[in-house]
SERO-768293 format. One record per atom (N, C-alpha, C): x, y, z; residue in one letter. Coordinates in steps of 0.05 Angstrom, whole numbers, padded with zeros to 5 digits, always signed. Layout:
BEGIN
XYZa ...
END
This chain:
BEGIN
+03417+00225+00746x +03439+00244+00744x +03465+00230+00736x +03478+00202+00744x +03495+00186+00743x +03488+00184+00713x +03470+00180+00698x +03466+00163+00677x +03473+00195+00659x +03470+00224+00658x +03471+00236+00652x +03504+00254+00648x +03513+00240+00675x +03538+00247+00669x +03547+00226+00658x +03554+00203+00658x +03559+00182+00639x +03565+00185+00606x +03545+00207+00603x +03537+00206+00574x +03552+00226+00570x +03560+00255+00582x +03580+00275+00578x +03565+00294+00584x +03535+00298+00592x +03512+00312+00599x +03509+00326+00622x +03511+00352+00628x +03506+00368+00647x +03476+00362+00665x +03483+00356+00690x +03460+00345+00694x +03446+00367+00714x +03428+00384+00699x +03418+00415+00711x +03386+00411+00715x +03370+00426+00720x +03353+00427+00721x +03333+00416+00692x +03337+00439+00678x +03326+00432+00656x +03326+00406+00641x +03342+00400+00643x +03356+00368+00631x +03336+00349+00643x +03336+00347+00674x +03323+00321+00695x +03292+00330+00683x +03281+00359+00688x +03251+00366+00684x +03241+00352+00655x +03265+00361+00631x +03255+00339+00604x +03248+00323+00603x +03265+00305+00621x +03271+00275+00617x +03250+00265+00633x +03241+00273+00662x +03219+00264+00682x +03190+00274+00683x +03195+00302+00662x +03169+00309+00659x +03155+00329+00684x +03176+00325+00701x +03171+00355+00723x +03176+00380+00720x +03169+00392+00735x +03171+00428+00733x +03210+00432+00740x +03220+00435+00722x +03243+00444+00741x +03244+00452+00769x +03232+00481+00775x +03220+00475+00806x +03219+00452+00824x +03205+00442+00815x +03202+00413+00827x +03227+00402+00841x +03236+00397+00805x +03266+00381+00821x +03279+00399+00832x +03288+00425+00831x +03304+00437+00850x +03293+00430+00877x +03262+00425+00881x +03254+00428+00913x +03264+00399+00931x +03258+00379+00903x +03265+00361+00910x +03304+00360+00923x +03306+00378+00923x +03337+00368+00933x +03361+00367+00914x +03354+00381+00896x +03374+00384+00863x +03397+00391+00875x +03401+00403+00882x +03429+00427+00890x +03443+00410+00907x +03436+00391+00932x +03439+00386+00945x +03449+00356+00930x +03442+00344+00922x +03443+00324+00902x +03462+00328+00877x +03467+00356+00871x +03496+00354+00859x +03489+00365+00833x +03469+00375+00822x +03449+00380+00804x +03461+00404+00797x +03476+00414+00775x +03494+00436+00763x +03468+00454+00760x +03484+00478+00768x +03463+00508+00762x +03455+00517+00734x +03439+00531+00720x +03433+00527+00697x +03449+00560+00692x +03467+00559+00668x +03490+00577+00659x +03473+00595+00636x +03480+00615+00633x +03469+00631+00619x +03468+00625+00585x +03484+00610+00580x +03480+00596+00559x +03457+00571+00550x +03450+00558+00579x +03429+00541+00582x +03401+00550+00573x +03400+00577+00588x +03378+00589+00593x +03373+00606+00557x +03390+00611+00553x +03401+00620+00517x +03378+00597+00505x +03387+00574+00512x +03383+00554+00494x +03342+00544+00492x +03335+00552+00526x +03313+00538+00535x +03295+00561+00520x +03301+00599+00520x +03289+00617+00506x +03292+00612+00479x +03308+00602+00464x +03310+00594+00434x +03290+00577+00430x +03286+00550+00438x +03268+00537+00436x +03235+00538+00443x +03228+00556+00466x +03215+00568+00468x +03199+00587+00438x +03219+00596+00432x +03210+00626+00410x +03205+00605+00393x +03217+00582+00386x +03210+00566+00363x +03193+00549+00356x +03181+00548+00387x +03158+00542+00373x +03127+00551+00373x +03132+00577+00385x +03114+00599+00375x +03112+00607+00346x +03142+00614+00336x +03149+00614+00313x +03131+00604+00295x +03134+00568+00296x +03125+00552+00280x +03101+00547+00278x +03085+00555+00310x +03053+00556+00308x +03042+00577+00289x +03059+00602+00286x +03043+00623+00282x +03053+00624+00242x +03071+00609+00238x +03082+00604+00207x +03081+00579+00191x +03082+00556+00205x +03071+00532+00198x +03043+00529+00190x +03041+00519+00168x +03017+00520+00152x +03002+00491+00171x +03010+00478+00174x +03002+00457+00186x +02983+00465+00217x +02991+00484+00223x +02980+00496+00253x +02977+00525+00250x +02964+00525+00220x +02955+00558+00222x +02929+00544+00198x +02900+00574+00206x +02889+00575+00190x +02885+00583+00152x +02869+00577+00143x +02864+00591+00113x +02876+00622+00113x +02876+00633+00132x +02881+00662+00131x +02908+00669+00146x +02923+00648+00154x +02949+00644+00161x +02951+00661+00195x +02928+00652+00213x +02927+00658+00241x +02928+00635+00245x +02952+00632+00278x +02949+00604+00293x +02927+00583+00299x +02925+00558+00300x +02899+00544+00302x +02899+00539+00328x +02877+00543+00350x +02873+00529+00362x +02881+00496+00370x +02901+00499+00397x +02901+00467+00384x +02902+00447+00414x +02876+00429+00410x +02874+00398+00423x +02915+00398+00441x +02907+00399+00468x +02943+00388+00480x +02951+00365+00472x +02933+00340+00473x +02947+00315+00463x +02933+00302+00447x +02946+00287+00414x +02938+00275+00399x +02956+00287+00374x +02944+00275+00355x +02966+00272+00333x +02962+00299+00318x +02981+00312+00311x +02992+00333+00297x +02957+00340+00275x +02949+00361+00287x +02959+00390+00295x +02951+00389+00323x +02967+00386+00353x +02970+00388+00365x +02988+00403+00383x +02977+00405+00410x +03004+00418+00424x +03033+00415+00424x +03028+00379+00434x +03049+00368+00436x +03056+00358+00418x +03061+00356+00391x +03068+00344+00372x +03081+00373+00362x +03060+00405+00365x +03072+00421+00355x +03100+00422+00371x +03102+00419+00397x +03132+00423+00417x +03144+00407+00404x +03144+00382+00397x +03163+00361+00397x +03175+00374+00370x +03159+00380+00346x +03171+00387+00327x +03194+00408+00326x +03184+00432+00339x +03198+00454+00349x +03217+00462+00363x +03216+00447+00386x +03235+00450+00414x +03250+00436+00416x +03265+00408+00399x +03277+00398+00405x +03277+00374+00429x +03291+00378+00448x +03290+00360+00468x +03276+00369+00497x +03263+00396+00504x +03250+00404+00516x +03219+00384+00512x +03204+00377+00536x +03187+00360+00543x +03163+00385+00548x +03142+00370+00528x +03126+00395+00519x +03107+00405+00537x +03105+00386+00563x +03088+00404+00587x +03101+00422+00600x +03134+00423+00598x +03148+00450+00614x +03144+00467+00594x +03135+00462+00563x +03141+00486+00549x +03107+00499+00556x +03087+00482+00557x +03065+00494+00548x +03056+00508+00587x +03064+00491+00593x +03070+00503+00625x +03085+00541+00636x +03108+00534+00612x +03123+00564+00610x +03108+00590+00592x +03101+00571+00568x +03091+00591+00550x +03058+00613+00572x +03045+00591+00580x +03021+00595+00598x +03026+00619+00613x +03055+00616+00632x +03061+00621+00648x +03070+00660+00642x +03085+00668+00619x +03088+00681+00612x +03059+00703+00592x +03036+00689+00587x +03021+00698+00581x +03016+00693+00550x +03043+00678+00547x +03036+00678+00515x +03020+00659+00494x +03008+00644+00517x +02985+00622+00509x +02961+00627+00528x +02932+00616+00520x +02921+00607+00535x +02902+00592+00532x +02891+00578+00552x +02877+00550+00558x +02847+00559+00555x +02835+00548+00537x +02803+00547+00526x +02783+00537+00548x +02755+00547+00542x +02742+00529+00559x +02741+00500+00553x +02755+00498+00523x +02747+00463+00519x +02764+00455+00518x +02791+00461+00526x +02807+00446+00537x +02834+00448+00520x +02835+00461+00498x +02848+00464+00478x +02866+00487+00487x +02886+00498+00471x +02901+00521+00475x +02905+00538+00455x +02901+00562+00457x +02904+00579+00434x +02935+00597+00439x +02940+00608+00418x +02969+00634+00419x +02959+00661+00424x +02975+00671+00443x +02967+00699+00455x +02984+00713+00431x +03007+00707+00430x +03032+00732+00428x +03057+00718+00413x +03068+00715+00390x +03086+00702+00373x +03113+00697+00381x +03118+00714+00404x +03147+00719+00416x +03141+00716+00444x +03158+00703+00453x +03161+00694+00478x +03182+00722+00495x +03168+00730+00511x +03176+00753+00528x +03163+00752+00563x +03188+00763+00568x +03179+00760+00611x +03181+00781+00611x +03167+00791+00634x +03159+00824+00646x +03157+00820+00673x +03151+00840+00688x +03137+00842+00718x +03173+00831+00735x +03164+00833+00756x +03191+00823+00784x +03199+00797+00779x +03188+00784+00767x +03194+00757+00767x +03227+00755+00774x +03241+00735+00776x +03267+00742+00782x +03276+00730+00752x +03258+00712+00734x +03275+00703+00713x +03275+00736+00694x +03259+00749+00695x +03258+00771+00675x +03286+00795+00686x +03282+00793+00713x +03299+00817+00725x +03336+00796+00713x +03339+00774+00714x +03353+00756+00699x +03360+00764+00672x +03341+00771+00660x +03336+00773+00630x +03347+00802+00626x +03329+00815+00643x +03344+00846+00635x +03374+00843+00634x +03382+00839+00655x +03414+00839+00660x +03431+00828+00631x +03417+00805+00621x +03425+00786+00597x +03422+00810+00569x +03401+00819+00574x +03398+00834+00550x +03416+00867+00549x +03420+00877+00568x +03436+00899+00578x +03466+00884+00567x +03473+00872+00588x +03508+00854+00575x +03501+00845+00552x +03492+00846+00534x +03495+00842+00507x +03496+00871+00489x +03481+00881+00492x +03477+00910+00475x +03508+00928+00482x +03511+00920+00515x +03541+00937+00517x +03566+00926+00511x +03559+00898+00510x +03588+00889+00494x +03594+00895+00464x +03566+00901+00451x +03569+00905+00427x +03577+00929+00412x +03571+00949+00442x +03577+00976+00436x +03604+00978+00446x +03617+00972+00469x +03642+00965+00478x +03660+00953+00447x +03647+00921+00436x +03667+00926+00414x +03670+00939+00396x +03651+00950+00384x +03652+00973+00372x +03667+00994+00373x +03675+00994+00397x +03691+01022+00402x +03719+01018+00395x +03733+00996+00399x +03759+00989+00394x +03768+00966+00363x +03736+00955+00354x +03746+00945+00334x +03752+00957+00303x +03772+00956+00288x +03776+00962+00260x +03740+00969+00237x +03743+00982+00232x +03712+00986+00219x +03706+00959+00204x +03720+00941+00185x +03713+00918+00178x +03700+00888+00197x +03713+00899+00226x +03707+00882+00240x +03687+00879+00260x +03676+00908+00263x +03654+00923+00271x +03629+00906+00275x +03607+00903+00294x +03584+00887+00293x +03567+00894+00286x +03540+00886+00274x +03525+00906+00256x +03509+00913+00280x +03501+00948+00282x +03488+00957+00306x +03482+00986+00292x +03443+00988+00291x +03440+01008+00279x +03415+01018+00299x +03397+01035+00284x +03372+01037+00292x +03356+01058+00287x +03331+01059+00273x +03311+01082+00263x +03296+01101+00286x +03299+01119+00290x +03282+01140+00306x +03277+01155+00298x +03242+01167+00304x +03244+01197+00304x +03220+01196+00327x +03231+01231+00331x +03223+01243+00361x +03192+01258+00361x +03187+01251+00332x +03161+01266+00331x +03138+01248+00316x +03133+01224+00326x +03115+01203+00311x +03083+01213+00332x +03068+01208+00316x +03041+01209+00319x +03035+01188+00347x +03032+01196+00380x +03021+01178+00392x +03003+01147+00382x +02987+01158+00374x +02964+01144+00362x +02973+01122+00345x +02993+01131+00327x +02998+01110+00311x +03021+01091+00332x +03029+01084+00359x +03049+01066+00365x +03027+01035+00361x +03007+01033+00370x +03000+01011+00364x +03006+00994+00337x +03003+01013+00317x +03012+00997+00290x +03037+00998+00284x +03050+01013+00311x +03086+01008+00296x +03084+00969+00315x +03076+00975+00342x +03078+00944+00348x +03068+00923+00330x +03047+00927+00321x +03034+00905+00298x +03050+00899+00280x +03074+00919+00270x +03088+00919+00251x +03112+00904+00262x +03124+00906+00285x +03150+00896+00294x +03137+00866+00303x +03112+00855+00318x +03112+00832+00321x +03103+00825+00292x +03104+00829+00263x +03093+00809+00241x +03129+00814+00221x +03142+00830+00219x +03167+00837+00213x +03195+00831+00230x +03180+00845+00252x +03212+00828+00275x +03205+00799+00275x +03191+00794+00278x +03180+00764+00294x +03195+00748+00265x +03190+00745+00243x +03200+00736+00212x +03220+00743+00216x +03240+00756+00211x +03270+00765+00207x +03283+00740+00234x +03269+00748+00263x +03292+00730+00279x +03281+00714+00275x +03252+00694+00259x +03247+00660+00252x +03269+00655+00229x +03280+00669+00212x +03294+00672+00199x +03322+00666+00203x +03329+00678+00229x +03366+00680+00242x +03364+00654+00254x +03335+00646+00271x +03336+00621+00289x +03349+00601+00273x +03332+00599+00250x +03343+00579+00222x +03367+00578+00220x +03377+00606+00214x +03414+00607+00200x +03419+00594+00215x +03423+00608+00248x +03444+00597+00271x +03439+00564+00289x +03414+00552+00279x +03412+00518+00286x +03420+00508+00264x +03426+00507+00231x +03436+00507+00211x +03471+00499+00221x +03485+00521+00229x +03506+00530+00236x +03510+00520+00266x +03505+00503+00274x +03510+00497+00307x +03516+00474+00309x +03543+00468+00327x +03559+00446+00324x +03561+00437+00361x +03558+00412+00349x +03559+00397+00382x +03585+00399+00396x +03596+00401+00390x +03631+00407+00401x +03651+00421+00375x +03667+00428+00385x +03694+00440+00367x +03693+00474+00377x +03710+00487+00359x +03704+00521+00370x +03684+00533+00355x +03673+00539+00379x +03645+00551+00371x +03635+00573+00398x +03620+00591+00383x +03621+00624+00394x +03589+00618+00404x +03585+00632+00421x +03559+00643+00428x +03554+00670+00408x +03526+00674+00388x +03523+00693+00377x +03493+00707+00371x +03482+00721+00361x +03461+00721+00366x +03449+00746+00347x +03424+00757+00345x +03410+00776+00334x +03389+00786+00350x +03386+00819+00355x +03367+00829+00376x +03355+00844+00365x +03323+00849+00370x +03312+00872+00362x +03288+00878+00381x +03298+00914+00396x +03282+00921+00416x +03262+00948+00405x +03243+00950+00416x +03224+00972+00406x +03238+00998+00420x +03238+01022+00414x +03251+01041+00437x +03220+01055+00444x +03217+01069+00460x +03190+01084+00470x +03206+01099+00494x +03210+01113+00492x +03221+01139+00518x +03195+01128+00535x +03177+01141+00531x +03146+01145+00552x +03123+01138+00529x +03112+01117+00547x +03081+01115+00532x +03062+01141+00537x +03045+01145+00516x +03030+01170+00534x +03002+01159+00539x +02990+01172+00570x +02974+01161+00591x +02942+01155+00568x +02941+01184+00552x +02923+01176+00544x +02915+01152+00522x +02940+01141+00512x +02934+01122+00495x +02937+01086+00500x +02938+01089+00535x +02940+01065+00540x +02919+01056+00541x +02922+01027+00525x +02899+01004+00527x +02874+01018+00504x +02885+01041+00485x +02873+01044+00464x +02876+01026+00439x +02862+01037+00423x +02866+01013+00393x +02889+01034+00372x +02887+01014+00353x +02899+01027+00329x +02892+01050+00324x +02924+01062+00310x +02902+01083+00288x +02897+01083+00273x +02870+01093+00262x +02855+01087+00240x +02878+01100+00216x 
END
């Protein structure tokens, strides 16, 4: 922690778990808080889901860790590229690739082979259920949509944030499955796309904004009979 503040480094959870290779958990149990160990700020957590998505991203678009027909490869956790951990290191930056493959697991969006390897569930990294980081997340994602609509309301039309969105009230049940197939192969590209602009555009110090790009599915009510059905033909 000493050596971390030294350097100008917030010394939080996530930071010690990189660097030691433990579960964040961990070190909190170990006595983090108590030890002086800064709380992780909503901007932290910004940072740990960015890297996360990126390198799902890169499994599921990188030719290097996708097949002839451009689906994720299966891939060996350790050894030389096309690998797990070689895919994290490339992707994630400074995140330590057993908390990622640990998180990704954790959230459902990977999983572990009988031979030992790991395959991709899901291209986008998303939390659900009570968990308290998701009930976290809601809150994050709510204060964002209403600040946007908040500025909206008082800014000059040129200065306006871009905030739109397609509905209609009369779509074919049957067909929601292929609107999802459509938003994870289209949404999922457009924000691999913004990830780029805005790490492009990201500066270690000086003035600089927190900013971002969202895209949510709307569904009033699923209907009973089409859960856990297939496409429509």
């Amino acid at each position: 922690m000493d050596i971390l503040r030294e350097q100008g480094q917030p010394a939080n959870f996530s930071r010690i778990s990189a660097i030691t290779g433990l579960h964040r958990h961990v070190v909190a149990s170990l006595g983090g808080a108590a030890a002086g160990i800064d709380a992780e700020t909503p901007v932290q957590k910004d940072y740990q889901r960015h890297r996360l998505a990126r390198v799902l991203s890169g499994w599921f678009e990188s030719p290097e860790y996708t097949d002839a027909h451009g689906r994720p490869l299966p891939l060996p956790i350790a050894g030389p590229a096309p690998s797990f951990n070689e895919l994290a290191r490339a992707f994630s930056g400074d995140i330590y690739p057993g908390i990622i493959l640990e998180e990704l697991l954790r959230v459902g969006a990977v999983q572990l082979l009988p031979d030992g390897s790991v395959s991709a569930v899901s291209q986008r990294y998303t939390i659900g259920g009570t968990d308290p980081e998701a009930l976290s997340h809601l809150g994050a994602v709510a204060h964002d949509l209403l600040c946007t609509l908040e500025h909206n309301l008082a800014a000059p039309s040129g200065a306006r944030l871009f905030e739109d969105s397609a509905i209609s009230a009369r779509v074919d049940a049957r067909a929601l499955p292929l609107l999802r197939q459509l938003l994870q192969r289209r949404g999922a590209s457009l924000l691999h796309d913004m990830e780029g602009w805005l790490a492009e555009h990201e500066l270690p110090e000086g003035e600089v904004v927190r900013v971002g790009v969202a895209i949510q599915m709307l569904l009033d009510r699923e209907p009973e009979a089409q859960r856990g059905s297939g496409p429509a033909e």
